[in-house]
NULO-286584 format. One line per 4 residues: number of its first residue (from 1); their letters; for each residue x, y, z of C-alpha. Coordinates in steps of 0.25 Angstrom, whole numbers, plus 5000, padded with zeros to 4 digits. Layout:
BEGIN
NUM) A) X Y Z; ...
! end
This chain:
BEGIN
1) XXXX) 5200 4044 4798; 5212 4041 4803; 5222 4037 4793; 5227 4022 4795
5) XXXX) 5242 4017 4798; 5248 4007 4788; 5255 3996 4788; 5262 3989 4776
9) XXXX) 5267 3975 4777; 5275 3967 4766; 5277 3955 4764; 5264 3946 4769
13) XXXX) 5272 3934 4776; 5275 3930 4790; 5283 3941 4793; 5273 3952 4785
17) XXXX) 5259 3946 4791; 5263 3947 4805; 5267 3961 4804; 5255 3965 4796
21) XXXX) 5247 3957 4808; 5255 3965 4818; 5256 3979 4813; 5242 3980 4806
25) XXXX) 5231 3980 4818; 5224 3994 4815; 5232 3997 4802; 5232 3996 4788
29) XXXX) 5241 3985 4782; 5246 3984 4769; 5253 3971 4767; 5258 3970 4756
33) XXXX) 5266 3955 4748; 5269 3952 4734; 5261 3940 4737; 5247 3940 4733
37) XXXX) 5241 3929 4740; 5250 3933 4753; 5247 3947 4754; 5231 3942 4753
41) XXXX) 5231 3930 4762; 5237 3940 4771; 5229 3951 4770; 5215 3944 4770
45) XXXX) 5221 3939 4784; 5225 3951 4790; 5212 3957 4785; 5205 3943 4792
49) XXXX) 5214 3948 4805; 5207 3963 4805; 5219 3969 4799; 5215 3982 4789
53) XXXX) 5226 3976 4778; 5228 3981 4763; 5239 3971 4754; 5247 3975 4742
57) XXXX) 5255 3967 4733; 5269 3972 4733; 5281 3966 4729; 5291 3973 4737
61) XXXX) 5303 3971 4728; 5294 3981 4718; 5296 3995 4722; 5284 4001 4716
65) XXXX) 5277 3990 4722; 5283 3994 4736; 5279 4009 4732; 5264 4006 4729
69) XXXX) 5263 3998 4743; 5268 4011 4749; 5258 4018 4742; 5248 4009 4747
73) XXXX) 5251 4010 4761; 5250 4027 4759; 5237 4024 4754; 5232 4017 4767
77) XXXX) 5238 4026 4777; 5249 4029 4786; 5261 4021 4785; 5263 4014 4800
81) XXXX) 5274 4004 4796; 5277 3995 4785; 5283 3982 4787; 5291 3976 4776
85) XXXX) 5291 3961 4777; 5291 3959 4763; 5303 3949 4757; 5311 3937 4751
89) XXXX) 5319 3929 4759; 5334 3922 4754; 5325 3909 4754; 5320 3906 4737
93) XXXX) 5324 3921 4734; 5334 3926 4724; 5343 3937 4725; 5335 3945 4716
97) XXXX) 5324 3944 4724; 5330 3946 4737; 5335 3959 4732; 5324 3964 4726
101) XXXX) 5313 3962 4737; 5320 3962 4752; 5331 3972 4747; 5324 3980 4738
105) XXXX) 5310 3979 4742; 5312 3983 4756; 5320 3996 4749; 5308 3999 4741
109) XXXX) 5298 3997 4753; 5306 4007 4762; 5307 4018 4751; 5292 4015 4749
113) XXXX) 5286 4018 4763; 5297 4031 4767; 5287 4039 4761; 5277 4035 4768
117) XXXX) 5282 4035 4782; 5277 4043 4793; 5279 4045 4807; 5276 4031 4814
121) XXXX) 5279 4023 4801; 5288 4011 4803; 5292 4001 4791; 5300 3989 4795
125) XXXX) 5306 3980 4784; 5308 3965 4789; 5323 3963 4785; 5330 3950 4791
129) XXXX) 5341 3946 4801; 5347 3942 4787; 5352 3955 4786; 5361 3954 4798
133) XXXX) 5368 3945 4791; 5373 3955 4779; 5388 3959 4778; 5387 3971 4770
137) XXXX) 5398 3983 4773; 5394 3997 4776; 5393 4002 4762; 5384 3991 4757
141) XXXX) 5374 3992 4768; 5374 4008 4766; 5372 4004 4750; 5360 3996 4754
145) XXXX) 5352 4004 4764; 5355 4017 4756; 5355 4014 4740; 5342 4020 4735
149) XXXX) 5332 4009 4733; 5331 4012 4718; 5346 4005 4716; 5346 3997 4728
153) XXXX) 5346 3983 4718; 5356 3988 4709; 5368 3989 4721; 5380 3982 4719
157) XXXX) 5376 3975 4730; 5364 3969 4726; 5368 3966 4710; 5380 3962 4716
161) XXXX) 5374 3952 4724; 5381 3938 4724; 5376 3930 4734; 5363 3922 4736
165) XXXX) 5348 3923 4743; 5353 3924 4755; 5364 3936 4754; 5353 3944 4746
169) XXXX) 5345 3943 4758; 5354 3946 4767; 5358 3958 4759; 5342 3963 4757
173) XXXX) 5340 3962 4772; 5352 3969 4774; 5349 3979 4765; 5334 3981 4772
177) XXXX) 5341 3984 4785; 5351 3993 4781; 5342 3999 4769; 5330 4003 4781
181) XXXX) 5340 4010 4789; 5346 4018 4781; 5329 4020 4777; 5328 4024 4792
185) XXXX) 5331 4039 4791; 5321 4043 4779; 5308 4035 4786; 5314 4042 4800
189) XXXX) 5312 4055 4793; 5298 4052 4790; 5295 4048 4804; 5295 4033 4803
193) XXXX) 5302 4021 4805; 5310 4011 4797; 5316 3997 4802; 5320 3982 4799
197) XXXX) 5316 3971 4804; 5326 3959 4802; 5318 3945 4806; 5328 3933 4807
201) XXXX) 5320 3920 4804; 5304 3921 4808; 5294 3911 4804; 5291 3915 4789
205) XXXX) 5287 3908 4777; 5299 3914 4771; 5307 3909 4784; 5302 3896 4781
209) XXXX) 5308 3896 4767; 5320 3899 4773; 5321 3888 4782; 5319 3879 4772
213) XXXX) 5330 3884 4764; 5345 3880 4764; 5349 3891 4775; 5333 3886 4782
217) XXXX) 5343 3876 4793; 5353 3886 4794; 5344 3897 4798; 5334 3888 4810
221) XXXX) 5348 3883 4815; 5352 3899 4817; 5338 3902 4825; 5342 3890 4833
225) XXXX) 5356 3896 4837; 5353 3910 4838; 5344 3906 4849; 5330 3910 4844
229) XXXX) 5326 3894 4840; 5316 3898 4832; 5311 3908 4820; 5304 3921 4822
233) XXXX) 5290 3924 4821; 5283 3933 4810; 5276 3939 4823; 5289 3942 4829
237) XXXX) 5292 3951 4817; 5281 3957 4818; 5283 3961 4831; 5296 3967 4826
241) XXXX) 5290 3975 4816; 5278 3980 4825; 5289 3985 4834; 5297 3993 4824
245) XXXX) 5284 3998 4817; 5279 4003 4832; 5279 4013 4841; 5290 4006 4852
249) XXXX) 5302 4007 4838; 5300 4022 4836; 5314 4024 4837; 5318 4011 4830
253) XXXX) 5322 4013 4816; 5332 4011 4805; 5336 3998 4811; 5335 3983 4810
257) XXXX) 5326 3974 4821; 5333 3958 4821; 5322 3950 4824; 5329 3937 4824
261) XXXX) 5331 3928 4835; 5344 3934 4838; 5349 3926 4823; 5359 3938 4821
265) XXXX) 5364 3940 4834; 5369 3925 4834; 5375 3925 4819; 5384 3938 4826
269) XXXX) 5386 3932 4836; 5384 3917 4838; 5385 3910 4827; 5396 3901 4825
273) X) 5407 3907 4816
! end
């Protein structure tokens, strides 16, 4: 019997379904949320749609909670990709919990799966054009993407922190970017694959949230100048994902894919100082 491939997909939202739906024809998927009634309205849909999917409750800012969906997924299989979507956004979060899920979460994710990668496996962690944004100096961003995950909250940089939601954010995405880059090498030694994805606004409940906070005007005026008059689809980031978890990315990774809008080229370039 052949022995089946894997996918694992966190974070049950928008973003999270639409690469589960995308990715999962003919696999297993393990979805996995620290929502309970998400992850089962989500499954007994997918499972309604034909699609062979497993869920795990996992809170992703607990690293052994991160480890046991690893071990999961080895149990299913062979690891094909994982796609992190799995997150908080600036938008009614503290700092602390910034920190502690898209910062350190995501580091507890990529040191979870390395040992299960193979040749042909691909993990993409959803990041966000917010991470563009950052203005860190050389050192920092070394610090961030290299400190060993065990110490990663208690850097300077992070106790140190003084600013508010939104910096944190911009700081965690930052660090998922620089932190899956320097990651690149030991999952290129196994054979596999390791990208970010950084999606400028789509059409997410946690978008949604956004836009209806204080920076929500701020942010629909920028896709309106930028040129994309309007948001991004979940779709659209699954298309992303699908390609950099595919056979046309085989030598893509270690890198960040915008998918924005062109959001960022027009903040370099455009915006008016």
């Amino acid at each position: 019997m052949n022995t089946p491939d894997v996918v694992v997909v966190t974070g049950v939202g928008g973003m999270g379904a639409a690469v589960a739906r995308r990715l999962g024809s003919g696999r297993t998927l393990l979805i996995a949320d620290t929502v309970p009634d998400h992850l089962d309205r989500t499954l007994t849909a997918l499972r309604a749609e034909g699609y062979d999917a497993r869920g795990r409750i996992t809170d992703i800012a607990d690293q052994p909670a991160v480890a046991e969906l690893a071990a999961s997924a080895a149990e299913l299989g062979r690891l094909a990709a994982v796609v992190h979507t799995a997150g908080v956004s600036a938008a009614g979060s503290t700092v602390d919990t910034i920190m502690r899920v898209d910062l350190a979460g995501t580091a507890y994710l990529i040191d979870a799966f390395e040992p299960l990668a193979g040749h042909g496996t691909a993990i993409v962690c959803v990041a966000s054009m917010a991470g563009h944004y950052a203005r860190l100096g050389a050192d920092d961003e070394h610090t961030l993407a290299t400190t060993p995950t065990a110490g990663l909250l208690d850097l300077d940089l992070i106790t140190g922190f003084t600013g508010d939601p939104v910096g944190a954010y911009i700081l965690a995405k930052r660090a998922n970017q620089v932190r899956v880059q320097a990651a690149a090498l030991a999952y290129s030694r196994r054979g596999a694959r390791i990208n970010t994805i950084s999606p400028g606004v789509v059409s997410t409940a946690m978008a949604r949230a956004e836009q209806q906070s204080s920076s929500g005007e701020h942010m629909m005026a920028m896709l309106q100048a930028c040129g994309a008059g309007r948001t991004g689809t979940p779709a659209e980031i699954a298309d992303a994902a699908a390609f950099l978890t595919g056979p046309h990315s085989l030598y893509i990774t270690g890198t960040d894919l915008l998918v924005d809008g062109g959001q960022a080229a027009w903040l370099r370039h455009h915006r008016p100082s």
